[in-house]
N, C-alpha and C positions, 0 to 999 in steps of 0.2 A: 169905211168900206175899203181906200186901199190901202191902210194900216193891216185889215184884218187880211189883203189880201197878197200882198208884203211877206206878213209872216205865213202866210198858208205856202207860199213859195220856198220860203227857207226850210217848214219842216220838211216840204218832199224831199228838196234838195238834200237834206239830213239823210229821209228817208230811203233814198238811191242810192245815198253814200254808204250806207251802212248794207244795204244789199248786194252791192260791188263789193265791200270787204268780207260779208258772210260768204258770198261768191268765190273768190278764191282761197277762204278758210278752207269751205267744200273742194276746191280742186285740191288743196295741196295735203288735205288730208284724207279726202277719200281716194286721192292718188289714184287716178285714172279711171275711176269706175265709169263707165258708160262714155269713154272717153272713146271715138272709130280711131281705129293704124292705120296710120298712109302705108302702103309699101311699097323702097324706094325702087324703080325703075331701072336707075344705073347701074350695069353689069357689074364695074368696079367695086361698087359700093355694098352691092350683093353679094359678092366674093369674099370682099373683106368680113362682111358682118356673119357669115358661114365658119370663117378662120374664128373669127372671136368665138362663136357660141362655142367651139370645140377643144377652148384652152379655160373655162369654168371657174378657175379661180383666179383675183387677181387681189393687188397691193394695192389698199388705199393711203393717201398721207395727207392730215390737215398740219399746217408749221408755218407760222408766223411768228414777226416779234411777242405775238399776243401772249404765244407759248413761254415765255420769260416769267409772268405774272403767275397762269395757268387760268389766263379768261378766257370764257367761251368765244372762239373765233368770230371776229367781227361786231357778232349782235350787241356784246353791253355796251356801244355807242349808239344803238339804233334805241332811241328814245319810248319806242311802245313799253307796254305794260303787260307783257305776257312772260309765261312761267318762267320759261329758259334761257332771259334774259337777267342775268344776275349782274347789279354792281353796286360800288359802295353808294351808298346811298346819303353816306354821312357829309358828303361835299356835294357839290352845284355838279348837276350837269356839266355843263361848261369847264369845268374843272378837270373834270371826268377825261372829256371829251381831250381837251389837250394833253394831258398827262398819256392815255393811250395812243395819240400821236405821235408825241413825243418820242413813245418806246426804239423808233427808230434808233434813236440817238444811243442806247444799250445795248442793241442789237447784233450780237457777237458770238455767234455758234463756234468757238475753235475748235469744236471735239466731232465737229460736219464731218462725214468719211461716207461718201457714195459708194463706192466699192463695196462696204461693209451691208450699208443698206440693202444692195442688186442681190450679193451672196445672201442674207439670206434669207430674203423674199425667193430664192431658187430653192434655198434648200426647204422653204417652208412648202414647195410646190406649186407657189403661185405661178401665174404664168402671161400676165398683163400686170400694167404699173399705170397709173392715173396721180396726179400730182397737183395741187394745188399752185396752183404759176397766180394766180391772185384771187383771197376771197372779195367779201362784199366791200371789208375796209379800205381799199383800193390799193395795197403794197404789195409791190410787184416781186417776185421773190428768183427775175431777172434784169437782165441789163437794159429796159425799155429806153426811148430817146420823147419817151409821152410824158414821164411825169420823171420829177427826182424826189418821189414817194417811191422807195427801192434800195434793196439790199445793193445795190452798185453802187448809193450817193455816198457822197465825200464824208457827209454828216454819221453816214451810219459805221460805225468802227469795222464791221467784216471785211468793206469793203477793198480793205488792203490785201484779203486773203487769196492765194494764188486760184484757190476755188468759189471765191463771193461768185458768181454768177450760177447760181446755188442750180437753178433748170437747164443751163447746158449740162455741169456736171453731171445733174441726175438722167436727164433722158442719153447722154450719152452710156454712162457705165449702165444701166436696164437693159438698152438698147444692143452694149455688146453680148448681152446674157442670152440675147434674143426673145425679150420680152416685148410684146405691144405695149405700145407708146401712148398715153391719154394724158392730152393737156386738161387740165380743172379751168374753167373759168370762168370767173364773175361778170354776171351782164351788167347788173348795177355798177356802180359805183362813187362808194361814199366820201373818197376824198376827192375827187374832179367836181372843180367848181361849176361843170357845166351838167354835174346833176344834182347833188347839194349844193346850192349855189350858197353862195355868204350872203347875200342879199335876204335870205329868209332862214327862219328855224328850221331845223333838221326834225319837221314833225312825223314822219315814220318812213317805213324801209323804201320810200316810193320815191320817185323824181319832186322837189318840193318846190316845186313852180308849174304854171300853165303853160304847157307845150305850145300850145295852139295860141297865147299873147305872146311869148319869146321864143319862135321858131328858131331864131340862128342859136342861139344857144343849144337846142336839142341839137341842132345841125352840127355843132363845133362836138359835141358828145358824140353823135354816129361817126365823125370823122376820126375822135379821138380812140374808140374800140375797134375799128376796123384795122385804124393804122398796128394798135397793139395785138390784134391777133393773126395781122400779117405778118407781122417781127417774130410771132411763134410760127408762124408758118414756113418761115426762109431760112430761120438764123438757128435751126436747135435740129437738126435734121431731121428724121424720117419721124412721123406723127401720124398715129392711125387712129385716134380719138378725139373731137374736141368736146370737152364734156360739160357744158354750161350750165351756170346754178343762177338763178334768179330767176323763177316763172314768173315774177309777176311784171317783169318787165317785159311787153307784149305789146300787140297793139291794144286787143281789147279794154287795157285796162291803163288806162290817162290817156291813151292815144302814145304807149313808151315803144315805139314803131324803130327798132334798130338797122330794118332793111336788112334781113337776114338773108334773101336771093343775095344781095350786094357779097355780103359776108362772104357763105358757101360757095358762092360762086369761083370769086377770089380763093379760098383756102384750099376748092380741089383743084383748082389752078395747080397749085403747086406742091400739093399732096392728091393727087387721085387715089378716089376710092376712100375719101377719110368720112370716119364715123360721125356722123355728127348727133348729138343727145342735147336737142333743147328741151331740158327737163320740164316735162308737171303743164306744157304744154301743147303737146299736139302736134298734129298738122307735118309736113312732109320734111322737117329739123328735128326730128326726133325718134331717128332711127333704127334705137333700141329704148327702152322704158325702165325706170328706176325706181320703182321702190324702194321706201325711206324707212329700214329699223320694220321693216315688214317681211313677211312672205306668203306669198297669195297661196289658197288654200285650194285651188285647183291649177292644172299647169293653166298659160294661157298662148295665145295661137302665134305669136307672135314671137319675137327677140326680148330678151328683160333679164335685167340684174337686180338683184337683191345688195344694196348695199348698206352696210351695218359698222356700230364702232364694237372693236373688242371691249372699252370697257362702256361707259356711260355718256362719255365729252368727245366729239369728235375730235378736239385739240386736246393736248398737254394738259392733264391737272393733276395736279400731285393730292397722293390718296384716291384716286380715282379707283372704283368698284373694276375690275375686271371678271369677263364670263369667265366660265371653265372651256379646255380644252376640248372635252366631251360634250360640251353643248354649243361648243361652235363646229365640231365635224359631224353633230349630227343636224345644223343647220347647212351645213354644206348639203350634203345627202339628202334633203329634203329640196331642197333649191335645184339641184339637179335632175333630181329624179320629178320634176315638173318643166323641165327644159331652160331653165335658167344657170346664171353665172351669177357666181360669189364675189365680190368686194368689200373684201374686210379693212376695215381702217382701224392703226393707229397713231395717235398725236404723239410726236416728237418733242422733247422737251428744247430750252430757250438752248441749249449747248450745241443740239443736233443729235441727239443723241435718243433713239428708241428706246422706253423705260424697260428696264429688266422683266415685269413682268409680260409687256408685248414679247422681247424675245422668247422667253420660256414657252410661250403660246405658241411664236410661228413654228420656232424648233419639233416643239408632240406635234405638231399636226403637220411638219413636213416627217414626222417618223412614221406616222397615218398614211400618208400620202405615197411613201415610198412602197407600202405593201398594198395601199387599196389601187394607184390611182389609174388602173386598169377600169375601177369600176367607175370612174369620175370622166376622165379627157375625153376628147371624139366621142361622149354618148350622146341619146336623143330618150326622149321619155315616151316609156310603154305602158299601157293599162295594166293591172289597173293604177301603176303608180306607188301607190300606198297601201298597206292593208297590215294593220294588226302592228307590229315591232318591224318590219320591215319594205323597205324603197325599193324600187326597182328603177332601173336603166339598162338601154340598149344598143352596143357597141353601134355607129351611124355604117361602118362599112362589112365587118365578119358576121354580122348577125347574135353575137353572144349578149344572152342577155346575163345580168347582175343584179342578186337578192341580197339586197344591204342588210343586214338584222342590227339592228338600233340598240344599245344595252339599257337596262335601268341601272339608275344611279348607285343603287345596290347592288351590280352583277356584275362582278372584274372578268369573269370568262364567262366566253359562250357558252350555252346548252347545248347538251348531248347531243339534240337530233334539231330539226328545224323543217316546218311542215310549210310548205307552200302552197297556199290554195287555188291558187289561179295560173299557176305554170303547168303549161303541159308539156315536159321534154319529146323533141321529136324522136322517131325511131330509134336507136342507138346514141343516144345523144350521153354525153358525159356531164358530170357534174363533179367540178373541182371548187376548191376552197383556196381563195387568194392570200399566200404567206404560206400556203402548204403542199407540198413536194406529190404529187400523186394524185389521182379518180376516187370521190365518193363512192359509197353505197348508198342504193336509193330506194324507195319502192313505190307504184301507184298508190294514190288515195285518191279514188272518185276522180272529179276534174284535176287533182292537184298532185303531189309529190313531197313524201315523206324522208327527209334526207338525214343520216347521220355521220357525223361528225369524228375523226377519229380525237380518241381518248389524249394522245399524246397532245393533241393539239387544245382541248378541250382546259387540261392542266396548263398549260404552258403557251398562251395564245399570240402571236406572230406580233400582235398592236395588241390595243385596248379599244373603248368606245362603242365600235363598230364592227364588225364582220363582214366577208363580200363572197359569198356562194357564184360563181361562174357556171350558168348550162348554155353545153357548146350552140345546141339550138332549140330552136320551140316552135310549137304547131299553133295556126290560130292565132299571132299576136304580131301587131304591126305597130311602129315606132310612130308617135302624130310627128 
């Protein structure tokens, strides 16, 4: 009887176990569904997070030693069994494990040039910058006094370089472009012993010890991220995002309780009004919402970015699939015209160097951005949104709305005329064509508004991709 009752104990215990992981499968993949917004109180915060929604596009970068190999950043150390974790598989673990350690020791980007990066992510039209200052693997990609896992250690060859402290350089040069500022940062972390500890196997992405049997140990971990996101808070100047990746590191789930009040507290101390995005978790640190390689199919009421890699690999890999230029500005346009902001990310290779075909990308779609991006900055989303080939958006302060017309992959110019079913121009109201010198011709249909397009421009279109119809005003339609 209590053999049988013994083991009826360990299956629950199984059985809980495996409910808690199904549990945050569901959060990290159904990304927020039935998840309530706090929304945050602080004036500051409220200001700042106004400023962000109206700058809609921004620069993502994954770049680690990892990028040297072109491994998936971080994960092929994290020992689970799921798809996106690729490694050789022809050695030990263990092997594995030290050899991607190791990569510090290689780590020598001479071809690094921030200036080149800031230009042109400007000219690409972004207009925020978010940086990876450390993934899950725990290398810090500045000058920290927490660990000598860091582009600064003696060990790692960069370190001589007059620009190794890779996060001052970058947030400075962004920063003179006048771009906002977003630290990346990992809540895990897989190289402090005080959350992979050496004491036990590295059995998945989670803290691998009993919090609640080795408190001071969690405790030397809370002490050791707070100190390092104080050092980004002091030492790299003005910082208007912290943008945290690890949701499972929470309280709900082991009890991995970071004291986040502690945290925020501390960071708007010395950044008031900074963003804070504790991703895929909720609750009042999570002050915009991010969707992963998604976009939600209605707007939603809140703050949220869509954030996405250009090609397939967040980081560096060579051969890597890259979108088309046309399918990522008409993922822009779609994202907007729902009230959100774009974060497009590309992986950096081991040199420091963005692959040629990311730049080809940012370059067409900062030449996009140059004639559309009236219909993008400062909007807010108006019904109905979407309908048919074309988005809509509405300037937040002149009232002008903007009908995106989306091309098929077969249509290098626009069509003659372009019929709008749910716009009703008000009294006198104009309707111009962005890239084009001059007032349409237009005429009622029913609720809607039948518009043509001059010929010269029809032949000879201003971009490709997209199109952006400007009516000065409209009757009946209000921005959510």
């Amino acid at each position: 009887c209590v053999k049988y009752m013994n083991c009826k104990k360990i299956v629950m215990r199984k059985v809980l176990l495996s409910m808690i992981l199904v549990g945050w499968s569901i959060l990290l993949y159904a990304q927020y569904e039935g998840m309530e917004y706090y929304r945050e109180q602080d004036p500051a915060v409220q200001a700042k997070l106004e400023q962000w929604q109206d700058l809609k596009f921004g620069f993502f970068v994954h770049w680690g030693p990892y990028s040297q190999k072109g491994y998936c950043e971080s994960w092929t150390i994290c020992s689970e069994d799921v798809d996106w974790i690729q490694r050789d598989t022809t050695i030990s673990y263990d092997e594995y494990y030290r050899n991607y350690v190791g990569l510090k020791k290689t780590f020598n980007p001479v071809k690094f040039n921030p200036e080149y990066w800031a230009d042109l992510a400007k000219e690409a039209g972004m207009k925020y910058f978010v940086f990876t200052t450390k993934h899950h693997d725990g290398f810090c990609m500045w000058d920290t006094r927490e660990t000598d896992y860091k582009i600064t250690s003696e060990e790692c060859p960069f370190h001589t370089a007059p620009n190794a402290d890779v996060v001052k350089e970058l947030f400075r040069a962004f920063g003179e472009r006048d771009f906002m500022i977003g630290a990346y940062f990992s809540k895990p972390d897989w190289n402090i012993p005080y959350y992979w500890s050496d004491r036990w196997q590295h059995g998945d992405r989670n803290v691998n010890y009993k919090i609640k049997e080795h408190p001071w140990m969690w405790e030397k971990f809370c002490d050791f991220t707070y100190n390092q996101v104080k050092e980004l808070m002091t030492g790299y100047g003005n910082i208007d995002i912290i943008w945290l990746d690890g949701g499972w590191v929470a309280p709900e789930n082991r009890g991995q309780d970071i004291k986040m009040d502690r945290i925020v507290d501390m960071a708007r101390g010395y950044q008031p009004g900074l963003i804070v995005v504790d991703r895929w978790v909720g609750g009042k640190y999570e002050n915009y919402r991010t969707p992963e390689q998604k976009i939600p199919e209605k707007p939603w009421e809140y703050p949220w970015e869509t954030c996405m890699t250009m090609a397939n690999q967040w980081s560096y890999l060579p051969g890597d699939k890259y979108k088309s230029t046309r399918e990522l500005v008409h993922y822009l346009v779609d994202i907007v015209s729902k009230g959100g902001n774009f974060l497009l990310n590309v992986g950096v290779d081991g040199n420091g160097e963005i692959p040629p075909e990311g730049v080809k990308i940012m370059k067409e779609m900062g030449a996009w951005m140059k004639v559309n991006g009236e219909a993008i900055y400062e909007t807010r989303p108006i019904a109905p949104y979407k309908e048919a080939k074309i988005c809509y958006t509405k300037h937040k302060n002149n009232g002008k709305v903007y009908a995106i017309y989306l091309n098929d992959e077969d249509e290098p110019n626009p069509p003659s005329q372009i019929m709008l079913y749910s716009i009703n121009p008000a009294k006198g109201a104009k309707i111009s064509l962005l890239g084009y010198k001059g007032n349409l011709s237009y005429k009622r249909v029913g609720n809607g508004v039948l518009v043509t397009l001059p010929l010269s421009f029809v032949k000879n279109p201003a971009c490709g991709y997209a199109w952006a119809l400007c009516v000065s005003g409209v009757n009946d339609k209000e921005a959510v």
